[in-house]
C-alpha positions in Angstrom: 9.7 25.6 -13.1 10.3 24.4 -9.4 8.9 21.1 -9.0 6.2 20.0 -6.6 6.7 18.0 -3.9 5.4 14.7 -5.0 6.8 15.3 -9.1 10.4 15.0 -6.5 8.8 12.3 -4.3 8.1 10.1 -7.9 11.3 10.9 -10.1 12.9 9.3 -7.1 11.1 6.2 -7.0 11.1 5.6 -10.5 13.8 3.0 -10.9 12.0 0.9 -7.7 8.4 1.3 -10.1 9.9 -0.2 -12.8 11.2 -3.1 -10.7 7.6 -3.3 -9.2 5.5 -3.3 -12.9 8.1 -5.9 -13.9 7.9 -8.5 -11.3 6.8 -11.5 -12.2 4.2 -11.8 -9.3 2.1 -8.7 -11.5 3.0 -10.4 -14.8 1.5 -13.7 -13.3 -1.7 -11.5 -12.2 -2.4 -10.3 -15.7 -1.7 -13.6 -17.9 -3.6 -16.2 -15.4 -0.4 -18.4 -14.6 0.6 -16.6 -10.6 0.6 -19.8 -8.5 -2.5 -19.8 -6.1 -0.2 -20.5 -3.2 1.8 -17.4 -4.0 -1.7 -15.1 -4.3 -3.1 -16.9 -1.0 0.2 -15.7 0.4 -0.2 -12.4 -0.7 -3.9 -12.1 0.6 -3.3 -13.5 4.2 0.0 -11.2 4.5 -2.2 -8.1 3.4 -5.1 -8.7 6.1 -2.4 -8.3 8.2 -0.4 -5.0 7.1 -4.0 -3.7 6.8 -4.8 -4.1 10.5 -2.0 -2.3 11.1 -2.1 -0.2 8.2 -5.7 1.2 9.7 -3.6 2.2 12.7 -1.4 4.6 11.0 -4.3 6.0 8.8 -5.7 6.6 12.4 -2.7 8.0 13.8 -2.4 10.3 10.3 -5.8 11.6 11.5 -4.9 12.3 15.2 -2.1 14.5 14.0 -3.7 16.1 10.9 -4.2 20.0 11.3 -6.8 20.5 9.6 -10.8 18.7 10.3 -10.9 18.0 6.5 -8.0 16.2 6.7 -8.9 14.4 10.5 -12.0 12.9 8.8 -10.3 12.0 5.8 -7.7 9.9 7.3 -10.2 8.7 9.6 -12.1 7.5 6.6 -9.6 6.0 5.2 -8.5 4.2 8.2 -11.9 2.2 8.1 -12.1 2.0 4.3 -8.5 -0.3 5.2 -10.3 -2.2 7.9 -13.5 -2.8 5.3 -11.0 -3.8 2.6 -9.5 -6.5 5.0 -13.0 -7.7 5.9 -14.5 -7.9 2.8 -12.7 -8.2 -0.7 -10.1 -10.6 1.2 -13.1 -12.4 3.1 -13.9 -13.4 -1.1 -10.7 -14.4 -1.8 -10.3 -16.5 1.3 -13.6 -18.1 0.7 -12.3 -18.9 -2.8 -9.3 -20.7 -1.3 -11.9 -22.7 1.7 -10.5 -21.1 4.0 -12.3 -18.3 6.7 -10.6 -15.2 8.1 -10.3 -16.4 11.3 -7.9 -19.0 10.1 -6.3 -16.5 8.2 -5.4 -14.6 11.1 -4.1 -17.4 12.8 -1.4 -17.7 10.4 2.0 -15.8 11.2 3.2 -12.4 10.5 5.9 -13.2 8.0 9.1 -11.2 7.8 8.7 -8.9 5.4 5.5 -7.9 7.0 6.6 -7.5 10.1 9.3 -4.6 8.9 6.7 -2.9 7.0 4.4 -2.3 9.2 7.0 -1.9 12.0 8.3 0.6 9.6 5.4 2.1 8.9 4.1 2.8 12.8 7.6 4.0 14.2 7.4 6.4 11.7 4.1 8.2 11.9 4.1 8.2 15.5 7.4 9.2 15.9 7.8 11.9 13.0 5.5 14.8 12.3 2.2 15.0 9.9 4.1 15.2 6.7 6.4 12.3 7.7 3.9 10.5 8.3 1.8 11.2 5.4 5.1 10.4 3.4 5.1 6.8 5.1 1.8 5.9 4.1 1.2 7.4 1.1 3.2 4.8 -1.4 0.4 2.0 0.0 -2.2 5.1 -1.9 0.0 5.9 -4.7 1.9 2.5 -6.1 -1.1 0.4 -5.4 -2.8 3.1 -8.1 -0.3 3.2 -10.2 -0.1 -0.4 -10.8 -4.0 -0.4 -11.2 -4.2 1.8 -13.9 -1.2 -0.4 -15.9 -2.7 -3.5 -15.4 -6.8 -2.7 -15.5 -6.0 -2.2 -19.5 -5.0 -6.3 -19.4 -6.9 -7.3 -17.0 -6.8 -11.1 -16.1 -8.0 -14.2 -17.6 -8.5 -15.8 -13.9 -11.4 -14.3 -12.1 -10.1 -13.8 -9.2 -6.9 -12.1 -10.4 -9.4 -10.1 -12.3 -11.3 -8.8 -9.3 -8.1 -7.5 -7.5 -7.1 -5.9 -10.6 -10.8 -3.8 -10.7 -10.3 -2.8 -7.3 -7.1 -0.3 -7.9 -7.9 0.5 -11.2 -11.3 1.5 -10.2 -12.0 5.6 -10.2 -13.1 5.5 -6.4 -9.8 4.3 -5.5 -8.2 6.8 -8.1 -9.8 9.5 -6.7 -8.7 8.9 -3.0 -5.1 8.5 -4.0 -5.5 12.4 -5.6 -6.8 13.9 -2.5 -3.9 12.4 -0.9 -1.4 13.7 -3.2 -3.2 17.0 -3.7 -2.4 17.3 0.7 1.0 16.0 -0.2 1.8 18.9 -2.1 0.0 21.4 0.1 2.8 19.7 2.8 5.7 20.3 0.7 5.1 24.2 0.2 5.8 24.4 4.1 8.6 22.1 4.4 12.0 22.8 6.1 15.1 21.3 4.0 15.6 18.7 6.9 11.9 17.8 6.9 12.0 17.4 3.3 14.7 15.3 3.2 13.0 12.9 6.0 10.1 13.0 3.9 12.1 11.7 0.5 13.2 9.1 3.2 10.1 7.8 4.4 8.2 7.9 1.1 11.0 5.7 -0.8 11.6 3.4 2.3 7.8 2.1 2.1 7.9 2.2 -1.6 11.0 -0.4 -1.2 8.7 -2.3 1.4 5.9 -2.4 -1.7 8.7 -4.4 -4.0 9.6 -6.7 -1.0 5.5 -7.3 0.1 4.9 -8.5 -3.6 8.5 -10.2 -3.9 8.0 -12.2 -0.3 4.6 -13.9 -1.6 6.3 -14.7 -5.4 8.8 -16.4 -3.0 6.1 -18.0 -0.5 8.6 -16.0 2.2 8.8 -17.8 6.0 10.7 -17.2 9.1 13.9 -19.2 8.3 14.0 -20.5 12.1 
């Protein structure tokens, strides 16, 4: 039976989603003891890869084909922006801090290639390329909230960012973007496809080094 495009897209990822459920920055979400420092590292980082996460949602939407899928991306290109706003508003307010003087702070390395990544590739590559790019921020994010919602967290706050990928709404986003993935694959050349497998397990790498560079409290060495 031939496989569908994102059954390939996942079998190839596997070994860098095992790396991600066993890092210790997840094992320190679900039994309480991740450093505050390294989560506060994580949340400021994240308001900033969503700003310009949004921007390739938005630029997913300019070159979707279909209106479905325009408003879709379009949707989910604000749903970042109201993520970045809100639940990390919480968190910063747990910390005493305000989002302003979050986003004072730098755009650490890490970061900075992402997202770099992430916007030379859906503006220079075609819809499925760039539906490739952004879809591991959709699918890993999922996957590691389904793992982890089971545990949950002692720590409250831990516990809140755990509920938020775990959560059905979110679940049911990330299927409608991996029900359009597949549509994709059914009308890809072999060259296309094999841009696609690039993208998809570049940014899935990027998802590793964004949790890896706050466990490490990451900063430009000079």
């Amino acid at each position: 039976m031939t496989q569908t495009l994102t059954e390939e897209l996942w079998a190839a990822v596997e070994p860098v989603y095992a790396k991600i459920l066993d890092h210790p920055f997840l094992a320190g979400l679900t039994d309480g003891t991740l450093p505050r420092a390294a989560f506060r590292h994580f949340v400021i980082q994240d308001s900033h890869y969503l700003r310009d996460y949004a921007r390739a949602l938005a630029v997913c939407a300019a070159k979707a084909p279909g209106e479905a899928e325009v408003r879709a991306f379009a949707d989910d290109a604000i749903g970042a922006l109201a993520a970045e706003q809100g639940m990390h508003a919480e968190f910063l307010t747990a910390f005493g801090e305000s989002a302003e003087q979050a986003a004072a702070e730098p755009v650490l390395p890490t970061t900075r290639a992402y997202t770099s990544y992430l916007l030379a590739t859906v503006y220079g590559g075609s819809f499925a390329e760039a539906v490739a790019a952004v879809l591991p921020c959709y699918w890993v994010y999922a996957r590691v909230g389904e793992q982890l919602l089971a545990k949950s967290s002692p720590d409250p706050l831990y516990a809140q960012w755990i509920a938020v990928y775990g959560d059905e709404a979110f679940q049911s986003v990330v299927r409608r973007v991996l029900a359009l993935t597949d549509r994709l694959g059914e009308q890809l050349s072999a060259a296309e496809r094999r841009r696609v497998h690039e993208h998809f397990a570049t940014t899935t790498r990027y998802e590793w080094m964004f949790w890896d560079a706050a466990w490490r409290g990451e900063s430009w060495p000079v």
